[in-house]
N, C-alpha and C positions, 0 to 999 in steps of 0.2 A: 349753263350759259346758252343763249338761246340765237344757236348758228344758222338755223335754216338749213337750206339746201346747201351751202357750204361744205356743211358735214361730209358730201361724198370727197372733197377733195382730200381731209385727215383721212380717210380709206383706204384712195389712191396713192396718197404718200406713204403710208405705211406698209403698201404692198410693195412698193420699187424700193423700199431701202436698203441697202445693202448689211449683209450679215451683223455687219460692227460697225458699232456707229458709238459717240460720243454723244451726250451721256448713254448711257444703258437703255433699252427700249424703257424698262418699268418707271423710268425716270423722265424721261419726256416730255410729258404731259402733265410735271409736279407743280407747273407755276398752278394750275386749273383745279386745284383741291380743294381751293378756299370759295365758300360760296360769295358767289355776285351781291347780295347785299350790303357783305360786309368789305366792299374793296371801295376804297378814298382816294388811292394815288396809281397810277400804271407809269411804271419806269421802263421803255424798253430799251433792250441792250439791240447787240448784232446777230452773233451767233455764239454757241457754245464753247467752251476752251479747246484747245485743240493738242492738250497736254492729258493722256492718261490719268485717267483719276481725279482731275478737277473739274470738269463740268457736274453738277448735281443737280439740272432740271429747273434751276431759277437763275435767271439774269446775274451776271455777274456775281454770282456767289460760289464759294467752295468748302469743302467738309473741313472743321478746324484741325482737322489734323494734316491739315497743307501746307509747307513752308518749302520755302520762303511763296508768299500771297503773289499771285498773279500781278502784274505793274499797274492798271488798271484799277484795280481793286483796293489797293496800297494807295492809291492818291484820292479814289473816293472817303476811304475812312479817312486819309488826310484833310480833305476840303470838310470833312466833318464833322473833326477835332475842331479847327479852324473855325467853324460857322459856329457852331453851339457851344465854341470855348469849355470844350468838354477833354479830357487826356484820348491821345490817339488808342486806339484800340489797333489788335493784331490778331485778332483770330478774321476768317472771312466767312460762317457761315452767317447767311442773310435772312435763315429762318426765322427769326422774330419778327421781321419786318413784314415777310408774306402772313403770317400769322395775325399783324394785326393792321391791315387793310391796303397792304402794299402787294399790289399784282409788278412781279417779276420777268419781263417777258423778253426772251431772243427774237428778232426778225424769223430767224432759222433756226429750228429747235434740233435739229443734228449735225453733224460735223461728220465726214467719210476720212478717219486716219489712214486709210490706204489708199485712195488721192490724192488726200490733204487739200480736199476743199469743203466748203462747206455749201449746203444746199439749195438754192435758192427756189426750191418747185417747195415751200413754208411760204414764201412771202404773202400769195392769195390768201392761205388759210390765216395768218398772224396779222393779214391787214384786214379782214373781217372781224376778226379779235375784238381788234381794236376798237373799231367803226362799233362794234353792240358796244362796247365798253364805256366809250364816249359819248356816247346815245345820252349815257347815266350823269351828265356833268360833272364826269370827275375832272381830279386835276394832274395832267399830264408833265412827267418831267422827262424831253427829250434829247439827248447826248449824241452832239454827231448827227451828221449829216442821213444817217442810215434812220435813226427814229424821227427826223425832224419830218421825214418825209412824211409821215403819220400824222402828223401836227394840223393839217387841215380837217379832221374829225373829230379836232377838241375845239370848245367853243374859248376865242382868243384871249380871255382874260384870267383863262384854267390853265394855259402853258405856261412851264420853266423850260428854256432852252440855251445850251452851251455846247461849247465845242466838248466831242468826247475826252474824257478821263486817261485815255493812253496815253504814255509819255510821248509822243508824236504831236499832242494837239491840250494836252493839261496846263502847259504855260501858256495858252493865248486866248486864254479865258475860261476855264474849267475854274481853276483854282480862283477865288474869289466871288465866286457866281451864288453862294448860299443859297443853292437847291431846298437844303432842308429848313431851314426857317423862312425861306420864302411859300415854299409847302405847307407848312402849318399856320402861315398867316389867312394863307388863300381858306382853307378849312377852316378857322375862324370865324373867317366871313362871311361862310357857306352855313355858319351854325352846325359844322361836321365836328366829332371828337380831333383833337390831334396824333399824331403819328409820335410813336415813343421810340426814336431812331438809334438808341442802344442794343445792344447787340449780344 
């Protein structure tokens, strides 16, 4: 992915981070494994979970061997059943989705459990990210006020935008918003393959 001068700032960050951080350093940089040509949709989250063991380096996802599913992530696959009239699922690992052309991305790709905050010296690097990302006319689906902030570096007929998926903000319009088949319309139209949102 072609950061520029940016690049000193992932440096910089990774020299200030403290010992433990969530996810795991080799895990950090997982959303970024999939090459650029083959990314269609960029979802960005907030930040990492802040639960041992469940952040695993892509937006909202965690290893299926997580139970009970972060609440977040429990109403995504819900609005997902719901949208594609498909049976809800319960596992939350979201690796098929990076796999095939979904970029996964935190505002903040670590989280200090011995704080207990999460980082905001990512936002410069995650909002370049983006800015090449969108360059590419993907199509953007932003949740919450935290990714929408992003929304001005996708071109306006490429956005889905909805209140975040946490139980805080999922009833006032997360739920019913069909992200994913509004998604795969948009790529239709683009003459792009579709997104195969099974899991």
């Amino acid at each position: 992915m072609a950061l520029g001068t940016h690049l000193h700032i992932l440096d910089e960050i990774q020299e200030r981070l403290p010992e433990i951080v969530y996810p795991q350093r080799e895990l950090m940089m997982r959303a970024f494994s999939q090459p650029l040509s083959e990314i269609r949709i960029v979802i960005i989250g907030q930040d990492p979970y802040p639960t041992l063991g469940y952040a695993n380096g892509l937006a909202f996802s965690v290893d299926n061997d997580i139970a009970p599913l972060p609440a977040s992530l429990r109403n995504i696959l819900k609005e997902l059943a719901d949208d594609l009239g498909a049976p809800q699922l319960h596992k939350g690992d979201l690796s098929s989705w990076a796999n095939n052309g979904v970029f996964l991305l935190n505002r903040s790709l670590s989280y200090d459990p011995r704080s207990r905050k999460i980082d905001p010296q990512w936002n410069p690097f995650t909002e370049r990210v983006v800015e090449v990302l969108a360059e590419r006319d993907l199509v953007g689906i932003l949740w919450g006020k935290s990714a929408q902030e992003l929304g001005r570096f996708f071109n306006s007929d490429r956005v889905i935008t909805s209140p975040h998926p946490s139980p805080l903000s999922a009833y006032r319009g997360f739920f019913g918003s069909k992200p994913f088949s509004k998604a795969n319309g948009l790529l239709r139209q683009m003459g792009l393959e579709e997104i195969n949102w099974s899991i």
